[in-house]
Backbone as JSON, one array per atom type, in Angstrom:
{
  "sequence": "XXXXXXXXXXXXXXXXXXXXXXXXXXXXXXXXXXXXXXXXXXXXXXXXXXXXXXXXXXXXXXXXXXXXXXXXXXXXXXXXXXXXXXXXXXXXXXXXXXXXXXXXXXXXXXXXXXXXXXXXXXXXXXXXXXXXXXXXXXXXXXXXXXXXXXXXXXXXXXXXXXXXXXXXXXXXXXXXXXXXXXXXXXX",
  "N": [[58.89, 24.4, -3.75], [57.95, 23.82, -0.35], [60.04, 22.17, 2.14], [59.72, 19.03, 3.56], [59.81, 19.18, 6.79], [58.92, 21.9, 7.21], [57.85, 24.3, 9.07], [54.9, 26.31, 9.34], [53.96, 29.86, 9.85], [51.74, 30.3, 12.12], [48.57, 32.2, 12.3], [47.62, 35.5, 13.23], [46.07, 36.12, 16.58], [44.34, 38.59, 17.24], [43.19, 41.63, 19.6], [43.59, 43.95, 19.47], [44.92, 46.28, 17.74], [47.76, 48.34, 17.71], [50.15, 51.59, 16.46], [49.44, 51.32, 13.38], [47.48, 51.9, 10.8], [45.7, 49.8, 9.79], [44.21, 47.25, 10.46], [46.63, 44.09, 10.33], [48.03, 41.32, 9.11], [49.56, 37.74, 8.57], [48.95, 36.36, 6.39], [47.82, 38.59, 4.57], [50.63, 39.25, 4.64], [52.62, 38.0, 2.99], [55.24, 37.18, 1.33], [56.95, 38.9, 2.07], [60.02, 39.1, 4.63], [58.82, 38.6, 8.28], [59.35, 40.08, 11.77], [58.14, 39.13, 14.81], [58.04, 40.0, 17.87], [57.48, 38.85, 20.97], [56.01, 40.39, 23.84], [55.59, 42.22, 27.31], [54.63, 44.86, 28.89], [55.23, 44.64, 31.89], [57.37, 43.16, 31.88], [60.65, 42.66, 33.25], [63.19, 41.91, 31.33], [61.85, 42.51, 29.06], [61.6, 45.02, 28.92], [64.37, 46.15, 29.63], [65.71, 44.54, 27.87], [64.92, 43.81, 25.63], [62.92, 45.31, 24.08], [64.71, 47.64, 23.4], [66.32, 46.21, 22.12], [64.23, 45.77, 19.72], [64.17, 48.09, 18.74], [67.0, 49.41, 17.7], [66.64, 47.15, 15.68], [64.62, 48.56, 14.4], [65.64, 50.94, 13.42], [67.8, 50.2, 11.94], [66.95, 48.34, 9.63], [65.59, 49.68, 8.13], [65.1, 50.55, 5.66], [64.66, 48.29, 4.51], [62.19, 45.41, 3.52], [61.19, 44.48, 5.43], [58.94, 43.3, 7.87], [58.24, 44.45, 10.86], [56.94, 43.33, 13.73], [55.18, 43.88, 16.79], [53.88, 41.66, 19.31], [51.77, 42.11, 21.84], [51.7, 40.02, 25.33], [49.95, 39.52, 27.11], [50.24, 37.35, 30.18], [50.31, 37.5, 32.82], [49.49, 39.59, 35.68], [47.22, 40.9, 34.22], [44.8, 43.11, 34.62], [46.6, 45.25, 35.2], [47.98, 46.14, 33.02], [46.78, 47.03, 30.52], [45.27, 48.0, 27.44], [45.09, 50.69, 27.4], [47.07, 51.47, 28.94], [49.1, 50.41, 27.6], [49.29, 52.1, 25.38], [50.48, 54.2, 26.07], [53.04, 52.89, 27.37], [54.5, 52.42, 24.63], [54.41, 54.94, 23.53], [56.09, 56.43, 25.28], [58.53, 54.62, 25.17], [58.96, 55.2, 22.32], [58.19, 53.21, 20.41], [57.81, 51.99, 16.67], [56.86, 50.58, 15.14], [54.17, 48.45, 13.99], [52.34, 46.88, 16.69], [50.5, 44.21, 18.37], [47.74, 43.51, 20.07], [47.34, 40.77, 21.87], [44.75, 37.99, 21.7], [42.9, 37.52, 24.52], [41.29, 34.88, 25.74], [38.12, 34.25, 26.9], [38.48, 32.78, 30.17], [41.05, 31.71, 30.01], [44.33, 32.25, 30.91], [46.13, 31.93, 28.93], [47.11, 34.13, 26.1], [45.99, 33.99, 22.51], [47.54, 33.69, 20.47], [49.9, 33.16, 21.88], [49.45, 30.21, 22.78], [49.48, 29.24, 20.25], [51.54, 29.73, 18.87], [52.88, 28.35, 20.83], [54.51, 29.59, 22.55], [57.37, 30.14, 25.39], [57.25, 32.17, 27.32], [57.79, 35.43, 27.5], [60.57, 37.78, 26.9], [59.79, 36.85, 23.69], [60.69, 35.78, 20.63], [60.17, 35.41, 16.73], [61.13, 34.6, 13.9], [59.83, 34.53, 10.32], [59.32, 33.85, 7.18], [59.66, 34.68, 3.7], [57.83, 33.09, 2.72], [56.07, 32.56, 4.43], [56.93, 30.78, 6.34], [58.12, 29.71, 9.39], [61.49, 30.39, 10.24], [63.12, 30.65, 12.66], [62.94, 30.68, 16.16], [62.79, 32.03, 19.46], [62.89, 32.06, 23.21], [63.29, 34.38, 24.96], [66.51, 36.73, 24.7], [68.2, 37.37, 21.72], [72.43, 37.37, 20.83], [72.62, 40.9, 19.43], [74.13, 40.73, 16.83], [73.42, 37.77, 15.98], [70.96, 38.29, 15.41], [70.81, 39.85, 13.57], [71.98, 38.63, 11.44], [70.86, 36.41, 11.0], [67.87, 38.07, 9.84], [68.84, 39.39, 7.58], [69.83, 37.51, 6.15], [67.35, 36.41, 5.56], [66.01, 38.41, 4.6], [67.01, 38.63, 2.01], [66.58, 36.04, 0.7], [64.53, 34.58, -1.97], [61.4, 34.9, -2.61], [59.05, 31.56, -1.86], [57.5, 29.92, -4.55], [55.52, 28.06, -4.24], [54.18, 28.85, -1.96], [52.18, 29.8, -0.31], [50.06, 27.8, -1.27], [51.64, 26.02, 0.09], [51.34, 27.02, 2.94], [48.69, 25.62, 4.09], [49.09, 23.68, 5.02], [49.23, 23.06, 7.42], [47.78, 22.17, 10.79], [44.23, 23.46, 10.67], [41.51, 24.13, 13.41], [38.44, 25.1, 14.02], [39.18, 27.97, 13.97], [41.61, 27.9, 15.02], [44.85, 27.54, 14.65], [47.21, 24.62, 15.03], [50.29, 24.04, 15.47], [53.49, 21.91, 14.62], [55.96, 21.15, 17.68], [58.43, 19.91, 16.97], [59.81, 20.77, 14.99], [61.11, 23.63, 14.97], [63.1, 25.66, 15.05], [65.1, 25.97, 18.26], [66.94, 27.35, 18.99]],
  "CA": [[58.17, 23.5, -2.88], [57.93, 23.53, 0.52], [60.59, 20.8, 2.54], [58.23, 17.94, 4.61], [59.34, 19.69, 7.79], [58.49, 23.49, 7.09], [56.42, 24.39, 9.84], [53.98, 27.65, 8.32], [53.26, 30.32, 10.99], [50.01, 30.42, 12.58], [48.09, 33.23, 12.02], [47.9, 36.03, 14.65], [44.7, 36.25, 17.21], [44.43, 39.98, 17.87], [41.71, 42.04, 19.73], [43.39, 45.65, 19.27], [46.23, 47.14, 17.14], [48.24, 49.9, 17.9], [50.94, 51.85, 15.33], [49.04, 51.0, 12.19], [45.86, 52.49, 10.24], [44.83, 48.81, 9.29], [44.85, 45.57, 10.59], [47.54, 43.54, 9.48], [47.75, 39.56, 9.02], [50.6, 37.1, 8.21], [48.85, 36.16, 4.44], [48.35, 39.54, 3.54], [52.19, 39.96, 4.6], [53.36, 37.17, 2.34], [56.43, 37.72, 0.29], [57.97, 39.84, 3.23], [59.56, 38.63, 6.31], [58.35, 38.96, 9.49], [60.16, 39.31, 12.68], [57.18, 39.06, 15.38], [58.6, 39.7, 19.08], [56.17, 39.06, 21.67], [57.05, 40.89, 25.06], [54.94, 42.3, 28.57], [55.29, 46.25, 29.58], [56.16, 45.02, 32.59], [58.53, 42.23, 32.0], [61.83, 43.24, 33.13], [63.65, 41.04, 30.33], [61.85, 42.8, 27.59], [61.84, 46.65, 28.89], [65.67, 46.34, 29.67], [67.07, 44.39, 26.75], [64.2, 43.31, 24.4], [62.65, 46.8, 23.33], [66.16, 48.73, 23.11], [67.1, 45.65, 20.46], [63.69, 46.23, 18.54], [64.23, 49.66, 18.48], [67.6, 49.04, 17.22], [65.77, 46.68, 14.33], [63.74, 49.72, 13.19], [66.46, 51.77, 12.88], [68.87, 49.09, 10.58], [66.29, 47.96, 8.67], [64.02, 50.44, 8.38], [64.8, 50.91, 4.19], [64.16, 47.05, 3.56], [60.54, 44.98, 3.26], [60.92, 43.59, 6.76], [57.49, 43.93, 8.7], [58.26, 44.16, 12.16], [55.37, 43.5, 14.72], [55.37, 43.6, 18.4], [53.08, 41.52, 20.18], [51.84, 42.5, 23.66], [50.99, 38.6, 25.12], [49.9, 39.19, 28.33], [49.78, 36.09, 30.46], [50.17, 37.76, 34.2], [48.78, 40.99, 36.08], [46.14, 41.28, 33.31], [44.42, 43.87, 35.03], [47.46, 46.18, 35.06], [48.38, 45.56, 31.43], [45.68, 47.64, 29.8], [45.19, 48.7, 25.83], [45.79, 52.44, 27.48], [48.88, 51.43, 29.34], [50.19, 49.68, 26.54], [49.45, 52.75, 24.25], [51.45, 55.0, 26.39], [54.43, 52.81, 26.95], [54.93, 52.89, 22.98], [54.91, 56.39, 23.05], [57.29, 56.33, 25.89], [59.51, 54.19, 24.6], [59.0, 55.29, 20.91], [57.86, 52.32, 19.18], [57.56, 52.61, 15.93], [56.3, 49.32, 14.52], [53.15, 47.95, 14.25], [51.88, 46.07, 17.85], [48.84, 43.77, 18.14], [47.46, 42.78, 21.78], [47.68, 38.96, 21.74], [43.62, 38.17, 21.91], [42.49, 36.61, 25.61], [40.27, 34.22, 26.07], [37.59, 34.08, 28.32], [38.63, 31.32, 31.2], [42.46, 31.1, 29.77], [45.37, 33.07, 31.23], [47.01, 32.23, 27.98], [46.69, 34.55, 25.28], [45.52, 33.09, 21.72], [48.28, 33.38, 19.61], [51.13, 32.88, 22.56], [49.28, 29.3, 22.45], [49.68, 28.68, 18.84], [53.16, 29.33, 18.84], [53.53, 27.47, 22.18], [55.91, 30.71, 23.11], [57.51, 29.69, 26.73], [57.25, 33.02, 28.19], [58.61, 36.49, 26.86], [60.09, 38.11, 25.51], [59.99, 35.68, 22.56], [60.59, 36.33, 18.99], [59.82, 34.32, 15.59], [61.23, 34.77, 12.55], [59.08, 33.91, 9.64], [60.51, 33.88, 5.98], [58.63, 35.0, 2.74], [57.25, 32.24, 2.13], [55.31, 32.04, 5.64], [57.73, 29.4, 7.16], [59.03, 29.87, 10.82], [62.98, 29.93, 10.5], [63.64, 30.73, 13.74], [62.0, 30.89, 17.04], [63.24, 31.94, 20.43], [62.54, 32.39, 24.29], [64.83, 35.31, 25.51], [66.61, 37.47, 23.65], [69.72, 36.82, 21.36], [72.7, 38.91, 20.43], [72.32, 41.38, 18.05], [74.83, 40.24, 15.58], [72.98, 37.37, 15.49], [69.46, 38.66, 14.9], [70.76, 40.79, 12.3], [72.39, 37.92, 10.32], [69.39, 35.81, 10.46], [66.89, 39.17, 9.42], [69.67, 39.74, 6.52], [69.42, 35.95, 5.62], [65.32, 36.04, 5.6], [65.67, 39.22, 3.35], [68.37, 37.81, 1.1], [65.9, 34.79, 0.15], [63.62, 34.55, -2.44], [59.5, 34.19, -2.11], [58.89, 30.43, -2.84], [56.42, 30.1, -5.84], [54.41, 27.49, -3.69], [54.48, 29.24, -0.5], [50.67, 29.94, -0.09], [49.64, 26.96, -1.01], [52.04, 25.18, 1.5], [50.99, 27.29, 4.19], [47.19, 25.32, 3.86], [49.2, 22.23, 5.39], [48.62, 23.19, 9.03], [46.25, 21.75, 11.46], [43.75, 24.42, 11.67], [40.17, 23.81, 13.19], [37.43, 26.07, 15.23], [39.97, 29.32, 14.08], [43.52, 27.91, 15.58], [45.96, 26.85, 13.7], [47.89, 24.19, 15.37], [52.05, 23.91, 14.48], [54.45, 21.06, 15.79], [57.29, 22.23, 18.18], [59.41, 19.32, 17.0], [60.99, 21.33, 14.16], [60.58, 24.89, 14.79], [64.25, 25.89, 15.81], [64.88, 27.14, 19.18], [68.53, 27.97, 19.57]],
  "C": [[58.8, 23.5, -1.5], [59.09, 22.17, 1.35], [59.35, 20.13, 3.74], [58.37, 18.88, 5.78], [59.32, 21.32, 8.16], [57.42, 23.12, 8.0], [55.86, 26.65, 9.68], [53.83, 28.36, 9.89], [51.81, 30.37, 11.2], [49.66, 31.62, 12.21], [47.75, 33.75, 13.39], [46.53, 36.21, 15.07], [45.15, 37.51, 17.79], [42.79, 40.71, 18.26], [42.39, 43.45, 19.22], [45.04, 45.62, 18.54], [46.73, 48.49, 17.36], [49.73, 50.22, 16.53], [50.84, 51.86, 13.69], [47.38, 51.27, 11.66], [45.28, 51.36, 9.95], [45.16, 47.87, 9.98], [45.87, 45.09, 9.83], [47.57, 41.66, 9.7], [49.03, 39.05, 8.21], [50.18, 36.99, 6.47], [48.59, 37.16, 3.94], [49.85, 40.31, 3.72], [53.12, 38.78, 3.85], [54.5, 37.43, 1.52], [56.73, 38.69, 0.93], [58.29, 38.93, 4.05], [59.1, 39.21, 7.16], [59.61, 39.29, 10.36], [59.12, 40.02, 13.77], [58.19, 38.93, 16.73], [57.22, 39.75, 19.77], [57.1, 39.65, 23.15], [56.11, 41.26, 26.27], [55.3, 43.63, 28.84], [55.66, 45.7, 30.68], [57.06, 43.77, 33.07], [60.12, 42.43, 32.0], [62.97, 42.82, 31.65], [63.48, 41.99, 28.74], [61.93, 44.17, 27.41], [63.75, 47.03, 28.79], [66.22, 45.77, 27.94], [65.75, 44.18, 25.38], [63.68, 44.69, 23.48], [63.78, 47.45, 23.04], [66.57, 47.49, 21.6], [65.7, 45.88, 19.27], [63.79, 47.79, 18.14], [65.56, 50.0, 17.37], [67.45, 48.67, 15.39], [65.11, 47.67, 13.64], [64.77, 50.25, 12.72], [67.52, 50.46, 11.82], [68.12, 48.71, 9.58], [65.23, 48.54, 8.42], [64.18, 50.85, 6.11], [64.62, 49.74, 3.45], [62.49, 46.89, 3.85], [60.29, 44.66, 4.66], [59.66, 44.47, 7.41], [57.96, 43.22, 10.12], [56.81, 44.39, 13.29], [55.38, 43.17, 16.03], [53.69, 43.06, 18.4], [53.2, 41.14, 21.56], [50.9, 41.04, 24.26], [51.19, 38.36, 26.49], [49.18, 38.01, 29.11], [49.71, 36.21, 32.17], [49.53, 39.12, 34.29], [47.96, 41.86, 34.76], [45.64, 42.71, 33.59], [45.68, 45.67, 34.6], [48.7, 46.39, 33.79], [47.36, 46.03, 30.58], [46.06, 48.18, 28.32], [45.82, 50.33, 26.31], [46.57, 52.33, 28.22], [49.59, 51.11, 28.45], [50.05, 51.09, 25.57], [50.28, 54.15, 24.65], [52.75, 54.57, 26.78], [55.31, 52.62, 25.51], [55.47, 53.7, 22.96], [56.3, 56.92, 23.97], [59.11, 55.79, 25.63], [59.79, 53.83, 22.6], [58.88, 54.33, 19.68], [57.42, 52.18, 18.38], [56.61, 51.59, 15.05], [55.17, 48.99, 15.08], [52.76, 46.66, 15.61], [50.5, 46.0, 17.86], [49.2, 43.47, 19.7], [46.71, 41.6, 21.91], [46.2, 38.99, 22.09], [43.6, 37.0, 23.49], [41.4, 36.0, 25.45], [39.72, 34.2, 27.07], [37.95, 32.72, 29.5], [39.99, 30.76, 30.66], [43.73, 32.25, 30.13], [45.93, 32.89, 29.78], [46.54, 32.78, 26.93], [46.7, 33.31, 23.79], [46.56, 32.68, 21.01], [49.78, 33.1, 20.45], [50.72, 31.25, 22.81], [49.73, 28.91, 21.3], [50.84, 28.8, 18.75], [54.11, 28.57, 19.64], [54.94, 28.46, 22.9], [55.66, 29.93, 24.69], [57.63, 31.1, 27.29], [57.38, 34.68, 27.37], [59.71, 37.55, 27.59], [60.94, 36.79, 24.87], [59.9, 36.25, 21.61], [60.78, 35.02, 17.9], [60.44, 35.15, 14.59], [60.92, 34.54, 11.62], [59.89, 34.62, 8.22], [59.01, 34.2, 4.92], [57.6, 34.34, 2.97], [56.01, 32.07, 3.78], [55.56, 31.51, 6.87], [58.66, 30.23, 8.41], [60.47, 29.84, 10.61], [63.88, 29.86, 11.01], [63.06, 31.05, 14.74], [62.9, 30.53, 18.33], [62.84, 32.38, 21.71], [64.17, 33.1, 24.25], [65.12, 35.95, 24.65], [68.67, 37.29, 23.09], [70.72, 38.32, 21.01], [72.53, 39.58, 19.07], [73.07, 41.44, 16.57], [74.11, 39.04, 14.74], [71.86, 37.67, 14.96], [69.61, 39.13, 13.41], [71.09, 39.7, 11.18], [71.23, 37.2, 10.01], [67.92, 36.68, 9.5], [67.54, 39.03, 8.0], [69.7, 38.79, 5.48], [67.94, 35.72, 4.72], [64.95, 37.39, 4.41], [66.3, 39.05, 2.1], [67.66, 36.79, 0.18], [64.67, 35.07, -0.48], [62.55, 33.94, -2.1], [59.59, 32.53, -2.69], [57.65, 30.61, -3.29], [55.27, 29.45, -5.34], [53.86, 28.1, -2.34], [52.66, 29.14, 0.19], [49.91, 28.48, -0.09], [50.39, 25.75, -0.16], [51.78, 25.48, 2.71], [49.48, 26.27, 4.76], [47.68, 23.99, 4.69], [49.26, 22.2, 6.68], [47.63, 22.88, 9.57], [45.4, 22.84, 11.56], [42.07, 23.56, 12.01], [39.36, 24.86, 14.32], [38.81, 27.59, 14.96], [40.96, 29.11, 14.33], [43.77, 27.1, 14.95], [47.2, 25.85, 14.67], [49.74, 23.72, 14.83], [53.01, 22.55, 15.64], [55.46, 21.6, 16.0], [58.56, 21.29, 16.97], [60.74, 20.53, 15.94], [61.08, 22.98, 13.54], [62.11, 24.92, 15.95], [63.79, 27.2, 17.0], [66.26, 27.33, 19.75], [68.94, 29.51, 18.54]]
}
């Protein structure tokens, strides 16, 4: 069972996927963790230090369950942030993991799912645990001793038996899933 303040991840709003023959979705990735970075080709923050540490992440954990997923959650110079720019800085910078492109709304600079997580900027990364549950969530990027202990932690821990049906305890309505910040660690 679930503790009262488990907060469940939202589910991701994507218009295009790159790195992967299928769509992919948080409930059919249940009983894995996640570790979801969101980032900007041209956010200095996430080309200098944030991509070199997921790149990193593939390579260390590339023989466990962990599903790593970049999302691209553009919130400035839209225009120059395109599906075919983004599918050649991948290849540029060899990314190997599955990346979704955060869905826009018409009449909202903010993408759909960088709302639902209330991310403050990027690059940001979430850590989500078998079971669904957020167990760590950060603006910026941490060091990589820590990432790894927390990843190592989140693979270490068994699926909970209720997990699915605790995820159902989120606000959702009209498609978004609303989550409270209060207890969604951010250190």
């Amino acid at each position: 069972m679930a503790a009262p303040d488990t907060v469940f991840a939202p589910e991701l709003a994507v218009s295009q996927w790159f790195n992967t023959p299928v769509p992919l979705s948080l409930a059919g990735l249940r009983g894995r963790p996640v570790f979801l970075h969101s980032f900007q080709l041209l956010c200095p923050g996430c080309v200098a230090q944030a991509i070199p540490q997921i790149r990193r992440i593939e390579q260390v954990f590339a023989g466990s369950d962990l599903q790593i997923i970049g999302l691209h959650t553009v919130f400035e110079h839209h225009a120059a942030m395109s599906p075919v720019t983004l599918q050649a800085f991948l290849h540029e910078y060899r990314l190997k993991s599955p990346v979704a492109v955060d869905l826009a709304e018409e009449g909202s600079d903010i993408p759909v799912t960088m709302q639902r997580y209330e991310l403050q900027g990027t690059p940001s990364s979430v850590l989500i645990g078998r079971d669904g549950a957020i167990l760590h969530q950060i603006f910026g990027v941490e060091d990589d001793i820590a990432v790894g202990a927390r990843i190592a932690m989140a693979l270490a821990a068994s699926p909970s038996k209720r997990s699915h049906e605790a995820s159902t305890d989120t606000t959702c309505a009209d498609g978004r899933c609303a989550t409270p910040t209060s207890s969604v660690s951010a250190q």
